[in-house]
C-alpha positions as CSV (number, residue, x, y, z in Angstrom):
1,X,7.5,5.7,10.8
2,X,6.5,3.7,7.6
3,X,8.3,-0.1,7.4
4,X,8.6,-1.2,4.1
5,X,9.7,-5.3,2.9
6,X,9.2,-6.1,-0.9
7,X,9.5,-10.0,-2.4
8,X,8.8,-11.5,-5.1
9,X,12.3,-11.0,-7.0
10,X,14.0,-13.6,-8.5
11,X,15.4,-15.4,-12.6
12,X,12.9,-15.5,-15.2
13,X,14.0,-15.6,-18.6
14,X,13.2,-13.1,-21.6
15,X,9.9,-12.3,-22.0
16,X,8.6,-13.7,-18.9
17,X,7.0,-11.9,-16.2
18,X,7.1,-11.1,-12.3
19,X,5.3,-9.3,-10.0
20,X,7.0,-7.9,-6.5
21,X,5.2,-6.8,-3.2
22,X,6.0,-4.8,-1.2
23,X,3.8,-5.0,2.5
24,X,3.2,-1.5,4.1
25,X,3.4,-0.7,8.1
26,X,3.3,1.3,10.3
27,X,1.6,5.3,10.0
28,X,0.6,4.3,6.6
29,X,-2.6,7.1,6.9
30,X,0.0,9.7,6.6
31,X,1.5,8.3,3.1
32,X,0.8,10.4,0.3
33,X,2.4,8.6,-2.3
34,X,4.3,5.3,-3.1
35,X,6.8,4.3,-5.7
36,X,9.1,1.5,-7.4
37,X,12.5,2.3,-8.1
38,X,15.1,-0.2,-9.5
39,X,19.2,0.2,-9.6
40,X,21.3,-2.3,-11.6
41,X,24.9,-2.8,-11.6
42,X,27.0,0.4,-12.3
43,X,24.2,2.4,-12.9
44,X,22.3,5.2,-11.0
45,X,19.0,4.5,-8.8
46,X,15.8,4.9,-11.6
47,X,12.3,5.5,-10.9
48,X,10.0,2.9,-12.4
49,X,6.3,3.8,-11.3
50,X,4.4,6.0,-8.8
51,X,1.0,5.6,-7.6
52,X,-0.6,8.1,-4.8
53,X,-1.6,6.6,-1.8
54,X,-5.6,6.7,-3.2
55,X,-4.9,4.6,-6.2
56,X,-6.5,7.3,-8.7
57,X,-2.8,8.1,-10.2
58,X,-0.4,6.4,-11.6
59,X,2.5,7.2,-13.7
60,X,5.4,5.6,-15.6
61,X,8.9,5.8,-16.7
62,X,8.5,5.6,-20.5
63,X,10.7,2.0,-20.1
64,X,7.7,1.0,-18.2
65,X,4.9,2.1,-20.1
66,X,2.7,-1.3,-21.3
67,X,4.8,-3.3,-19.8
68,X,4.7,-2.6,-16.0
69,X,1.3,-1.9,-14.1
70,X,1.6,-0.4,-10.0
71,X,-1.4,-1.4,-7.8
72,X,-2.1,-1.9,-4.4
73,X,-4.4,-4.0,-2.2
74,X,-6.1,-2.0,0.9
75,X,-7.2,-4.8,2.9
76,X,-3.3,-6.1,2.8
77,X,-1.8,-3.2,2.5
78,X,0.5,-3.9,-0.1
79,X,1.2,-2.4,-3.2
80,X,2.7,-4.9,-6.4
81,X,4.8,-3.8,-9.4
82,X,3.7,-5.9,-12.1
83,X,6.1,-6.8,-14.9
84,X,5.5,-8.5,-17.9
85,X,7.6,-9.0,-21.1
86,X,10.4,-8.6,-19.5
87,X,14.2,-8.2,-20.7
88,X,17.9,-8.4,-20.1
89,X,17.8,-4.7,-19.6
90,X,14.9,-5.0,-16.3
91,X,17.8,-6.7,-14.5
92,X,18.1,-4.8,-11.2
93,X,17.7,-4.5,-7.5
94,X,13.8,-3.1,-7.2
95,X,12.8,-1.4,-4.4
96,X,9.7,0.5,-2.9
97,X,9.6,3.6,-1.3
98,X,7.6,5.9,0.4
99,X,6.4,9.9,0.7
100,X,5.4,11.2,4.1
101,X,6.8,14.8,4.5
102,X,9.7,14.0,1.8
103,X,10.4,12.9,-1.3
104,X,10.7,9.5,-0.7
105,X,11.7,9.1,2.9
106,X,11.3,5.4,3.6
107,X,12.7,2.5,1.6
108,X,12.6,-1.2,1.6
109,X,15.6,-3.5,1.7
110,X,15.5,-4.4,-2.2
111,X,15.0,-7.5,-4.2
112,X,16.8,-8.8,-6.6
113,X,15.3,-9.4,-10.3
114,X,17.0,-11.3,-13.1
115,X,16.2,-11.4,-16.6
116,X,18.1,-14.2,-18.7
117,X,18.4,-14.2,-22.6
């Protein structure tokens, strides 16, 4: 079992930046691969980033590309989506997720990011 909580949502305004954590726990030596996701209002679930479990890989949505960095601290066990120049558009519920056996298998409970004009 892998139990994910992220933070670190909240209102910035355009061009303004946040970064969210999410804290790992639990059989975290069987994750291979972690990820940030976002869903806003009447629109489907996105991917946003993916890093493996290692740190050596990391890929991006192309929204997120120079704009968004994925990273994680071992010793906390937490991995952070940073976001920078951010825009109306970002405005979302991000979550992290996980990849045991599955694509995906564990999620957190969300937070909420708001980007005002």
């Amino acid at each position: 079992q892998v139990m994910l909580v992220e933070s670190g949502g909240g209102t910035v305004q355009t061009g303004g930046s946040l970064r969210l954590s999410c804290a790992v726990a639990g059989r975290t030596l069987s994750i291979n691969s972690m990820a940030w996701f976002r869903q806003a209002p009447g629109k489907e679930r996105e991917s946003v980033a993916v890093m493996n479990w290692s740190g050596d890989y990391t890929w991006y949505e192309d929204f997120a590309k120079g704009r968004f960095t994925i990273s994680r601290d071992n010793a906390k066990n937490t991995v952070y989506l940073q976001m920078n120049s951010l825009n109306p558009e970002d405005t979302a519920v991000y979550y992290c997720a996980a990849s045991v056996r599955a694509t995906y298998e564990f999620w957190g409970q969300g937070t909420q990011v708001t980007v005002s004009s």
